[in-house]
C-alpha positions as CSV (number, residue, x, y, z in Angstrom):
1,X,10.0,85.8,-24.9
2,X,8.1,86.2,-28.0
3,X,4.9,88.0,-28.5
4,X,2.2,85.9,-30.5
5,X,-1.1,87.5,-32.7
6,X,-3.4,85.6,-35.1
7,X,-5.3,88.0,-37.1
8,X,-8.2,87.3,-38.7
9,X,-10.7,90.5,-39.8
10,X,-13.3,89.2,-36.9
11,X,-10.8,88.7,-34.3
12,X,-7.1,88.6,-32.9
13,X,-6.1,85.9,-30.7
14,X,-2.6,87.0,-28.3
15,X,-0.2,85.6,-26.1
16,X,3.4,86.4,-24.8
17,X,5.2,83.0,-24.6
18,X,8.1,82.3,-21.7
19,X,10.8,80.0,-20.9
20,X,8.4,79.4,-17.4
21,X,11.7,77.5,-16.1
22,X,13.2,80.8,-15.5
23,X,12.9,82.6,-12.4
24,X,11.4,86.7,-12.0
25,X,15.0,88.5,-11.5
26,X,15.3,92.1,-9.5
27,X,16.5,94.9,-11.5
28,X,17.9,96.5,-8.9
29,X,20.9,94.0,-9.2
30,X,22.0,96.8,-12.3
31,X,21.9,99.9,-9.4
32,X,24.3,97.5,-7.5
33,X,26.9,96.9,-10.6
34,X,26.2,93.0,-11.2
35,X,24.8,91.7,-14.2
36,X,21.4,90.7,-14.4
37,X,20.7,86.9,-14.3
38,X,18.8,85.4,-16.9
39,X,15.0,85.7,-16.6
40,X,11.9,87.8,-16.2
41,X,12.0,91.1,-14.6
42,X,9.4,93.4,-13.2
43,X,9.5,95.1,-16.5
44,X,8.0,91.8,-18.4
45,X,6.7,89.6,-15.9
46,X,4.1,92.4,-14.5
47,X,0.4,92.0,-15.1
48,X,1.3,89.5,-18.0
49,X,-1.8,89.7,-21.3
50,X,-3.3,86.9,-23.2
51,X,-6.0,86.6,-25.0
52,X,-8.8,87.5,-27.8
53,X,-10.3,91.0,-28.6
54,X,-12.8,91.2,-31.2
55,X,-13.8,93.8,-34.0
56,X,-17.3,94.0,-33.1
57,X,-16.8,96.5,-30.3
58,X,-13.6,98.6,-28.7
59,X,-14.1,96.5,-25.3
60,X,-15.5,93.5,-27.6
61,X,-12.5,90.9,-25.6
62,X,-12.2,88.1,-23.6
63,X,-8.8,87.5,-21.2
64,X,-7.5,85.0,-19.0
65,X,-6.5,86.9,-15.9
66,X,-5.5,85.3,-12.6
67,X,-6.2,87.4,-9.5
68,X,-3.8,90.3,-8.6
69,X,-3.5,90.2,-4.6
70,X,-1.5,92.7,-2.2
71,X,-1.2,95.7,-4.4
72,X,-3.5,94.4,-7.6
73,X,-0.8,93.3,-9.5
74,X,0.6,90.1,-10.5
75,X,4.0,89.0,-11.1
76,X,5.2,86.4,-13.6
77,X,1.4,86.1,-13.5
78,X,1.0,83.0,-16.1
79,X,2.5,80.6,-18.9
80,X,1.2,80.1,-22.3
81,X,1.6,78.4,-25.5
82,X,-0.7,79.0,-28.9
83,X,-1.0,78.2,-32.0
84,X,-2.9,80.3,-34.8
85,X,-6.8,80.2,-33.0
86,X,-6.2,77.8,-30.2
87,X,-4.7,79.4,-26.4
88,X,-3.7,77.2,-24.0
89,X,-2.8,79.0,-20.4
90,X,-2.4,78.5,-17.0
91,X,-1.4,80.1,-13.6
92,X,2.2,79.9,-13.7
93,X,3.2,77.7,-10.3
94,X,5.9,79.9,-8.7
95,X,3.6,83.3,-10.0
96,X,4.1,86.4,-7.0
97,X,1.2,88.3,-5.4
98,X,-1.5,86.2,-8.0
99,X,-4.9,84.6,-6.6
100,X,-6.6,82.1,-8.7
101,X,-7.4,81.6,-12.7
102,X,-10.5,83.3,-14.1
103,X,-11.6,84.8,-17.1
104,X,-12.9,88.4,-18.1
105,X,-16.0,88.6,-20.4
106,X,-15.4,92.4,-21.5
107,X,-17.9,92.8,-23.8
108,X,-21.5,94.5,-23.2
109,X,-24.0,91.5,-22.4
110,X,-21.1,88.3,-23.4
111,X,-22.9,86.5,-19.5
112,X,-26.0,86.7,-20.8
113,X,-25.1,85.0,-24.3
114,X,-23.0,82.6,-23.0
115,X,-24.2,78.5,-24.3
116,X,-22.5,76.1,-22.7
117,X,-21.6,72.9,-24.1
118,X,-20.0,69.8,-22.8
119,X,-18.2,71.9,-20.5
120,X,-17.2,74.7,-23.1
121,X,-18.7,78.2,-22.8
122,X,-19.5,79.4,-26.3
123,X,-19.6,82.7,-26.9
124,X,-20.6,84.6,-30.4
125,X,-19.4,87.6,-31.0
126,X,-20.0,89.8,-33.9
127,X,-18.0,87.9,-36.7
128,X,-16.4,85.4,-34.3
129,X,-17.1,82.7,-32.2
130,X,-14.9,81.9,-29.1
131,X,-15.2,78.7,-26.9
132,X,-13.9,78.5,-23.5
133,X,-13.4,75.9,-21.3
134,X,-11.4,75.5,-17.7
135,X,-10.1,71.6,-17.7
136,X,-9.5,69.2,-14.4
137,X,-6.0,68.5,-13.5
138,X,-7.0,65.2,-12.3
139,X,-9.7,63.7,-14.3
140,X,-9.3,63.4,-17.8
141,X,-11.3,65.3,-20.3
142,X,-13.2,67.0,-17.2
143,X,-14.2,70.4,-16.5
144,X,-12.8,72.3,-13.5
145,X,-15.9,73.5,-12.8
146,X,-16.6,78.1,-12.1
147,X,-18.3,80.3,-10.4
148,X,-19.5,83.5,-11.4
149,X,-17.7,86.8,-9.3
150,X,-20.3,89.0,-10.7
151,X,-21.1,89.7,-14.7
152,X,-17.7,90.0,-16.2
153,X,-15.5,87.8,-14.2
154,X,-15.6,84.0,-14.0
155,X,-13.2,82.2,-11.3
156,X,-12.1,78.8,-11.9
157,X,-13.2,76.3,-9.2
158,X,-9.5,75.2,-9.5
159,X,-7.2,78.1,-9.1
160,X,-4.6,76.3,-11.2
161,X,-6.4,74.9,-13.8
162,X,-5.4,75.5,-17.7
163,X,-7.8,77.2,-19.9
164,X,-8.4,76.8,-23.3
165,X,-9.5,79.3,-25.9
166,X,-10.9,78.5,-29.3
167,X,-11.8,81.0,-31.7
168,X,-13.6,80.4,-34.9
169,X,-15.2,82.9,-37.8
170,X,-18.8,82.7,-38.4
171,X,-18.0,82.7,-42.1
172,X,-16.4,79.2,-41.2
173,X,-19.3,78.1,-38.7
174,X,-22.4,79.0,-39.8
175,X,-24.5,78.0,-36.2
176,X,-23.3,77.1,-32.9
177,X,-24.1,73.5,-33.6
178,X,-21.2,73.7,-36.5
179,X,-19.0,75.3,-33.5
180,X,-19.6,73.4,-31.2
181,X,-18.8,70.1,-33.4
182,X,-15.8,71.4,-34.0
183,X,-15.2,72.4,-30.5
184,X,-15.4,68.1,-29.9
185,X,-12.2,67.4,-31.6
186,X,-10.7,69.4,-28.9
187,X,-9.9,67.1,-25.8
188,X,-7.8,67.1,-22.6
189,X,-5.8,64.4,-21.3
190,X,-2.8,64.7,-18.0
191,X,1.0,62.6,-18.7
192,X,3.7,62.7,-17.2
193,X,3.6,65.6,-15.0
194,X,1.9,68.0,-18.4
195,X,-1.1,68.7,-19.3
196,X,-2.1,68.0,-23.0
197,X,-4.7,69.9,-25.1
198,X,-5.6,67.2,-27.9
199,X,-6.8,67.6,-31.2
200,X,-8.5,64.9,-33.5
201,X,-6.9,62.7,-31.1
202,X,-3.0,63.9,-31.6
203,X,-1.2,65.8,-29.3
204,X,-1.4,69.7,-30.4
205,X,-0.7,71.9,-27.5
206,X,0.9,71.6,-23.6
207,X,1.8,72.5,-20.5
208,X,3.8,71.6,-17.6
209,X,1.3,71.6,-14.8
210,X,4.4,73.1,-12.3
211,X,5.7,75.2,-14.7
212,X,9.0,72.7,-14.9
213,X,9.6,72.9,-18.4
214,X,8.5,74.6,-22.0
215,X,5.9,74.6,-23.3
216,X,5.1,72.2,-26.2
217,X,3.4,72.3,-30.0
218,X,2.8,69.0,-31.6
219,X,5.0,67.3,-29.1
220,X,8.0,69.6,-29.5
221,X,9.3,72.4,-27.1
222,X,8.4,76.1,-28.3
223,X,11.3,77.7,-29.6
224,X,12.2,81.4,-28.3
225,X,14.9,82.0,-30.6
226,X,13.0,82.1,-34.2
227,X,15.5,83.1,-37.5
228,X,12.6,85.8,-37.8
229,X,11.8,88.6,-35.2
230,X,9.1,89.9,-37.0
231,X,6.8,87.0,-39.3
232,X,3.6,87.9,-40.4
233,X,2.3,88.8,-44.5
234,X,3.0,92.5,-43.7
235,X,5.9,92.9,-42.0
236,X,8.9,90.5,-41.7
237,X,12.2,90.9,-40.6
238,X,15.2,88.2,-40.2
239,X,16.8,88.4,-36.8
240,X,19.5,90.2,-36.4
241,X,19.8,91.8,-39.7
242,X,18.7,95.1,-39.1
243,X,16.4,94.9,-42.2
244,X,12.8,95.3,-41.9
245,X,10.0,94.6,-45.1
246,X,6.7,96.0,-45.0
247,X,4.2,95.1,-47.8
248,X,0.9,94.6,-49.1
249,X,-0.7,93.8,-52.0
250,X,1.6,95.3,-54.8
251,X,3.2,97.8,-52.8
252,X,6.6,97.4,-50.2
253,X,8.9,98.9,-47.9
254,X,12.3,98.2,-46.8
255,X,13.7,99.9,-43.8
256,X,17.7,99.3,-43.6
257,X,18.1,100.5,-39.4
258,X,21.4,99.6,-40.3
259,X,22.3,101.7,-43.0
């Protein structure tokens, strides 16, 4: 699996992304002397986090979260893919003890200063403006419709359907007209069993509807085994080699955990 942040100084867009092939697998297979199978335990596949938090406020965030049934919890809860400030994610099909999709408007007031367009929920927030929208599995292009649990939580008419979230900076989008324009070149379209998040009319981002295979950027499966294990301008680190670089501006670290 492999944990994904875009930062930006108004926002950070998250995600963990997953082989969703692979099954949830019982630790308790290591008290009983076998080798765990390859997957997700409890340990990773537990109350599963995607999403945006913003730097206007400490509770400023905004989070995709399927209902926990039973105990609360959910288990291998959902599957994801994103790129930079665009989060595709969806109620993973074979998910344990997990009710349907909604979203969780965390900040002070966000209901109340919600504008929806075309079937998108803008949202600006401080610095940062977020667009949300829950698609059809079945019509193209169409919204799955919601319904409001109270002031923070939204539910998904469909309990399955994906979710997009787009984030923006205001520096970039001056009004919510400018937003929302750029919101349009954002559509959704269903083949062959996936569904596709399209932008300016090209394939960008997907998902297989019954979690039957990876997840897809630009047409081409994610891949869970990067050459880096840590990318970013302040920290990188090549995988496997024990060597860790920390920098910015003119100054840098290097941490040999091998040495």
């Amino acid at each position: 699996m492999i944990g994904y942040d875009y930062c930006t100084p108004d926002y950070v867009m998250g995600s963990l992304l997953i082989d969703p092939t692979l099954p949830r697998v019982s630790s308790h297979l290591y008290q009983e002397g076998q080798d765990l199978l390859e997957g997700y335990p409890a340990l990773t596949s537990q109350n599963r986090y995607h999403g945006i938090v913003f730097a206007s406020d400490v509770n400023a965030r905004v989070v995709p979260q399927c209902e926990g049934l039973g105990n609360g919890k959910t288990y291998g809860e959902q599957q994801a893919v994103q790129y930079k400030n665009v989060l595709l994610v969806q109620r993973h099909a074979k998910a344990k003890t997990t009710g349907d999709m909604r979203v969780i408007w965390g900040g002070k007031g966000m209901k109340s200063r919600l504008v929806e367009r075309s079937g998108w929920m803008i949202l600006k927030e401080g610095g940062a403006w977020l667009g949300v929208k829950g698609f059809s599995r079945t019509k193209v292009n169409g919204s799955c419709g919601y319904t409001w649990d109270n002031d923070v939580i939204l539910r998904m008419n469909d309990g399955k359907a994906p979710v997009a979230l787009v984030a923006g900076q205001v520096s970039d989008f001056l009004d919510i007209d400018a937003f929302a324009k750029y919101l349009q070149c954002f559509m959704g379209k269903l083949e062959n069993g996936r569904f596709i998040l399209t932008k300016d009319s090209k394939d960008f981002l997907s998902l297989h509807l019954e979690s039957g295979a990876l997840p897809e950027i630009d047409g081409k499966p994610i891949n869970l085994n990067p050459d880096m294990l840590f990318d970013s301008p302040f920290m990188s680190s090549e995988h496997g080699s024990g060597v860790v670089t920390i920098k910015k501006g003119h100054r840098k670290l290097i941490i040999d955990l091998g040495s």
